[in-house]
C-alpha positions as CSV (number, residue, x, y, z in Angstrom):
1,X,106.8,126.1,92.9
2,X,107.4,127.5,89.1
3,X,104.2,125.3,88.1
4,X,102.2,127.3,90.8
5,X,103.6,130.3,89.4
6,X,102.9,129.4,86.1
7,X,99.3,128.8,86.9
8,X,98.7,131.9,88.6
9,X,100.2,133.7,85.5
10,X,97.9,132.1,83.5
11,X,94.9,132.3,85.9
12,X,95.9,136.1,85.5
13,X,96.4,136.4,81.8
14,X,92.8,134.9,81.2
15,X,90.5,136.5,83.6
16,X,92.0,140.2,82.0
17,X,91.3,138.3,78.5
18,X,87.9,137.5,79.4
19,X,87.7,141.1,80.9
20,X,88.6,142.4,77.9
21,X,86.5,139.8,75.3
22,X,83.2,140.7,77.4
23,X,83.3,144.6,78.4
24,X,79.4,146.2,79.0
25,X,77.7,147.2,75.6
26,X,77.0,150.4,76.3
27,X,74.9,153.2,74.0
28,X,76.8,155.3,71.7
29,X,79.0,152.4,71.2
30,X,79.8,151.6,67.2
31,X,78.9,148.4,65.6
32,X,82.6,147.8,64.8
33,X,83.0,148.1,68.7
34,X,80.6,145.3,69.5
35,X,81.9,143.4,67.2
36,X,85.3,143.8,68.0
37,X,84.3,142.9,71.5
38,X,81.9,140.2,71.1
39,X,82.1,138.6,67.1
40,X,80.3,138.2,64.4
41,X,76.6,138.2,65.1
42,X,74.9,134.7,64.5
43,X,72.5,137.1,62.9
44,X,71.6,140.7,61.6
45,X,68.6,141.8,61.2
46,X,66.9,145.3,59.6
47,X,64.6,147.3,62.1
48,X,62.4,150.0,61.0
49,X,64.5,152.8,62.5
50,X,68.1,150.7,61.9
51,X,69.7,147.3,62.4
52,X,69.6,144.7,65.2
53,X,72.4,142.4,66.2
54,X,71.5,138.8,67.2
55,X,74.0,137.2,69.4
56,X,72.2,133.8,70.2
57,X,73.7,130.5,71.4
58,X,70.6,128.3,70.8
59,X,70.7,125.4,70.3
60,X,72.3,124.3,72.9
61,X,72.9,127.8,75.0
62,X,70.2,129.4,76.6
63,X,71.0,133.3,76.2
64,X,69.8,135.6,73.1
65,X,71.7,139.1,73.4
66,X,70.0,142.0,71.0
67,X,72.0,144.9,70.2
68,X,69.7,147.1,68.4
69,X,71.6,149.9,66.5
70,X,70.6,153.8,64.5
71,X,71.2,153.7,61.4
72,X,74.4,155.5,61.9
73,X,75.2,152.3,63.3
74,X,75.4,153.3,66.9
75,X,74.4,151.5,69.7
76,X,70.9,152.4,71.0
77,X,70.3,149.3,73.4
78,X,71.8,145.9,74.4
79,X,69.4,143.0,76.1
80,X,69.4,139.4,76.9
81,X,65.9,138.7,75.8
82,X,65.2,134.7,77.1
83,X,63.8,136.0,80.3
84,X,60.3,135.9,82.1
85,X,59.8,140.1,81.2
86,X,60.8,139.6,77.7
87,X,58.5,136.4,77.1
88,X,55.9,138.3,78.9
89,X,55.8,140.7,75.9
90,X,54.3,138.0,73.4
91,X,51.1,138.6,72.2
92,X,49.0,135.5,71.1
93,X,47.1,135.7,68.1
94,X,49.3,138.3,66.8
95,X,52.8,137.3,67.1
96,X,54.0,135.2,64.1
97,X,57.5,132.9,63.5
98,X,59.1,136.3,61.8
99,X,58.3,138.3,65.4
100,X,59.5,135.4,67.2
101,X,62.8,135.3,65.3
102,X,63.4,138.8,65.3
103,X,62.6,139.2,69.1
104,X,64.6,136.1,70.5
105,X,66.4,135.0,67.6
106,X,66.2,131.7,66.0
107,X,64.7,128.7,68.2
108,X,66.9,125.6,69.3
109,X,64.4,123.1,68.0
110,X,61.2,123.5,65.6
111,X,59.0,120.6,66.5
112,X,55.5,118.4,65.8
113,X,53.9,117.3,69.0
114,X,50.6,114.9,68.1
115,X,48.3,117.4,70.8
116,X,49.2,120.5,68.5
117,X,48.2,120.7,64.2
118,X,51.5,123.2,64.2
119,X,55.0,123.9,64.9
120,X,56.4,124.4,68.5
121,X,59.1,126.4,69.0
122,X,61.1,125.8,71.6
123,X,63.8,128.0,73.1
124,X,66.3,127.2,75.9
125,X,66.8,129.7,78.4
126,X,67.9,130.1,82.4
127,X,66.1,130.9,85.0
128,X,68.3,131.5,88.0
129,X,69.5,128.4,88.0
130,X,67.5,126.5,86.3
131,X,67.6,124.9,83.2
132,X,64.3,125.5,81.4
133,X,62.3,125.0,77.8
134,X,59.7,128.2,76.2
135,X,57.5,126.9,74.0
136,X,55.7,128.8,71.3
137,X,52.9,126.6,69.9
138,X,52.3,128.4,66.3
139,X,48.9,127.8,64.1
140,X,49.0,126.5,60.4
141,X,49.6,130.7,59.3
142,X,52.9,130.8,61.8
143,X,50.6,132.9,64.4
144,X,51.1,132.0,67.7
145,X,48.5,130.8,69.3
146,X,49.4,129.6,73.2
147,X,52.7,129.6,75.2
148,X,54.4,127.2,77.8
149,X,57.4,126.7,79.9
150,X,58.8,123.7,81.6
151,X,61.7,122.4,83.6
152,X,64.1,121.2,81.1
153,X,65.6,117.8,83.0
154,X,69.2,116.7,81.8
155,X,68.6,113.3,79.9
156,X,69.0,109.8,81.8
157,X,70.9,107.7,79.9
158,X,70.9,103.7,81.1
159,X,67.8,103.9,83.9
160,X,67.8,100.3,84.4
């Protein structure tokens, strides 16, 4: 019985610490405040009107939270940004690497696929459930050019 106690106390003490590690960004919020509740970002970036916080966990997560701050360092808006709407917002032939980067942070892979004369960028993402690849196929000047999604299927090891 003390083990099943001990569990449950432990059960307790780490849902109210993951309570506590994840709470809502919310506007009006400081940057010390999101950091204090979610890290160092993996990046920061200027914006022409403040500061954006990049929480990403490509390569091998598929989720991109933006916290885009004033520059009084308060929060003006929080977003997960690898979703359909956000990818929807790409505009070919005018988008380069550097929009890319500061839209949905830094890709998980940069690739060379023989059918394309540039780099791919691919970004891992979720969609429901679903484990899935955006690509964004970029010209020899970093503009991209075309996008694609696909079903990304976990690896088969030993298919003999």
């Amino acid at each position: 019985m003390p083990l099943i106690k001990t569990f449950s106390s432990l059960l307790v003490a780490a849902s109210f610490l993951a309570g506590c590690a994840f709470n809502p960004i919310r506007p009006g919020m400081t940057r010390q405040e999101v950091v204090a509740n979610y890290g160092t970002p993996s990046r920061e970036l200027p914006l022409s009107a403040g500061t954006r916080l990049q929480y990403s966990t490509q390569p091998s997560g598929q989720s991109a939270l933006m916290v885009d701050l004033d520059p009084e360092g308060k929060v003006v808006s929080a977003r997960q940004v690898l979703v359909p709407q956000e990818f929807f917002k790409i505009e070919l032939g005018k988008w380069t690497r550097d929009d890319m980067e500061r839209e949905f942070g830094r890709p998980a892979t940069v690739d060379r696929v023989a059918s394309w004369p540039g780099d791919v960028m691919t970004y891992r993402w979720l969609d429901r459930d679903e484990n899935m690849f955006f690509w964004a196929y970029l010209d020899s000047k970093n503009v991209v050019q075309r996008t694609g999604q696909g079903i990304e299927f976990p690896g088969r090891m030993h298919d003999d």
